[in-house]
C-alpha positions in Angstrom: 0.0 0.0 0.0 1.0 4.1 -0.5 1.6 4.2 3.0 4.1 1.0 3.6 5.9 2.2 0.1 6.5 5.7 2.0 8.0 4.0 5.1 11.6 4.5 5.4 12.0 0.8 6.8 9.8 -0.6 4.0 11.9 1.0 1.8 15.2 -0.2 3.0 13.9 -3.6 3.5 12.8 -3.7 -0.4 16.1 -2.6 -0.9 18.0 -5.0 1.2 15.9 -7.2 -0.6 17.0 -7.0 -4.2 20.7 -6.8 -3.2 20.4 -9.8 -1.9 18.8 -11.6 -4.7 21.6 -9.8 -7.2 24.3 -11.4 -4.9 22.1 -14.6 -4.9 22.5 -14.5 -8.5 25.6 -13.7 -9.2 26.9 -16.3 -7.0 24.3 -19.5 -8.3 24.2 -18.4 -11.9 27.1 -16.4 -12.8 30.4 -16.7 -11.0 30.4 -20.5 -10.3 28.9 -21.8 -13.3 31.1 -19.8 -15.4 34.3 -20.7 -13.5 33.6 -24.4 -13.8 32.3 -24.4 -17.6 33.9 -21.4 -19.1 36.1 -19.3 -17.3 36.5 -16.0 -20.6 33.1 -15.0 -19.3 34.9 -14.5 -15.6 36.5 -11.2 -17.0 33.8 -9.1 -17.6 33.0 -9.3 -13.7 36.3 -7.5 -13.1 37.9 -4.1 -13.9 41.8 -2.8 -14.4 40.9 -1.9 -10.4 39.9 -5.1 -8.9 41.7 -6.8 -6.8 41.8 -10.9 -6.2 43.4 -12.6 -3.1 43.9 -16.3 -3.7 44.7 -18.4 -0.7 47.3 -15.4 -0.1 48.2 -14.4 -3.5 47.3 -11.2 -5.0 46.0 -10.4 -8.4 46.0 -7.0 -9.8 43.3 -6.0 -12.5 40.8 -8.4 -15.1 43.9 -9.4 -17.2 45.9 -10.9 -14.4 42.9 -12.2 -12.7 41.9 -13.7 -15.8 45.0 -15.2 -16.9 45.4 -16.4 -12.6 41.8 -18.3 -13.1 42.7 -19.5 -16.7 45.4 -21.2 -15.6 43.8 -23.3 -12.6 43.0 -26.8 -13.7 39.0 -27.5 -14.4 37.1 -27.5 -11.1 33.7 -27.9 -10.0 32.1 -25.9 -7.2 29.1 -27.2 -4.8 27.9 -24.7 -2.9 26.5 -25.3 1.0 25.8 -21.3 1.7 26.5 -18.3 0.5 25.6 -14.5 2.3 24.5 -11.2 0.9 24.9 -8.1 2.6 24.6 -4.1 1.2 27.0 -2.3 1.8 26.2 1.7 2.1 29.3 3.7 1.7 29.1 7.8 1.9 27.7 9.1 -1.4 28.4 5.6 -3.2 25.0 3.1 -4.7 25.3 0.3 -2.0 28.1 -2.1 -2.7 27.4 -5.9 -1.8 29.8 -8.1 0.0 28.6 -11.3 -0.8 30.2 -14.3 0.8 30.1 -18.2 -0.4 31.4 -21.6 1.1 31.3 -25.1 -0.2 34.0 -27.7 -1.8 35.4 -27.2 -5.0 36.8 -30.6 -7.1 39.5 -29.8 -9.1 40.8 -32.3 -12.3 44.2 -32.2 -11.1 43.6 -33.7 -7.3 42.0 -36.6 -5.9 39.9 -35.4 -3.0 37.6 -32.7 -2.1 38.5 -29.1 -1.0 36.4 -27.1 1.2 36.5 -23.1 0.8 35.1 -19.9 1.8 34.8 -16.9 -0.8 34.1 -13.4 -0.4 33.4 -10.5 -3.2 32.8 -7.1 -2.5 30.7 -5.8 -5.9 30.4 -2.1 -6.5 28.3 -0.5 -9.1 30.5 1.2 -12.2 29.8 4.1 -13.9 28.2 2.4 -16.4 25.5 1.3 -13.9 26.4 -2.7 -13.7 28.4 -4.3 -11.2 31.6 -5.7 -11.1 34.0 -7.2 -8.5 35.8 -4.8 -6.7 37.5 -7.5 -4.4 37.7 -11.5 -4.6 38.9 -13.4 -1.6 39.7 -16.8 -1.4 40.5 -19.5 0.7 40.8 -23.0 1.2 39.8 -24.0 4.5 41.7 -26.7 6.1 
């Protein structure tokens, strides 16, 4: 009704609300699938400023990130939960830090690896977002 729509709460509950299903989304149907099954599509979720940490290694900008991830053997990810949180910073659109765990399987090892994930997406100028920070880390 006019009157919920108008409530400050409401609104930031809507809000909160779609965040969460972008980061739901880019986690379930963008990220992982494309890292398993087709890793050039990865790149366009980074720019020159993003920044990956990978178990402890840095990766400057989409082209190292890109050439990092294309050079990990094939992999499959199962996820068991993933997060989604906005992120207001001071005269900036929300940024989301969306965090993921699960095991990933990779072609070149025999077991099982469990992991946590965590990406910090901002909107660009453009109006889409992109990942400002990757993080991840095997968990023992």
């Amino acid at each position: 009704d006019a009157m919920a729509a108008a409530d400050p709460l409401v609104e930031k509950r809507m809000q909160f609300d779609h965040f969460t299903r972008g980061g739901e989304h880019f986690v379930q149907n963008l990220y992982y699938k494309n890292f398993d099954a087709n890793r050039d599509e990865l790149i366009q979720a980074y720019k020159p400023t993003s920044k990956l940490v990978w178990n402890g290694n840095p990766h400057d900008g989409a082209e190292k990130i890109a050439a990092f991830q294309k050079s990990l053997p094939g992999s499959e990810h199962k996820l068991d939960s993933m997060d989604c949180h906005p992120i207001y910073l001071e005269g900036n659109s929300p940024a989301l830090l969306v965090s993921a765990a699960g095991t990933v399987k990779y072609s070149t090892k025999p077991k099982v690896q469990h992991f946590c994930q965590s990406f910090v997406l901002v909107r660009g100028d453009e109006g889409s977002y992109f990942v400002a920070n990757d993080n991840f880390r095997f968990l023992p």
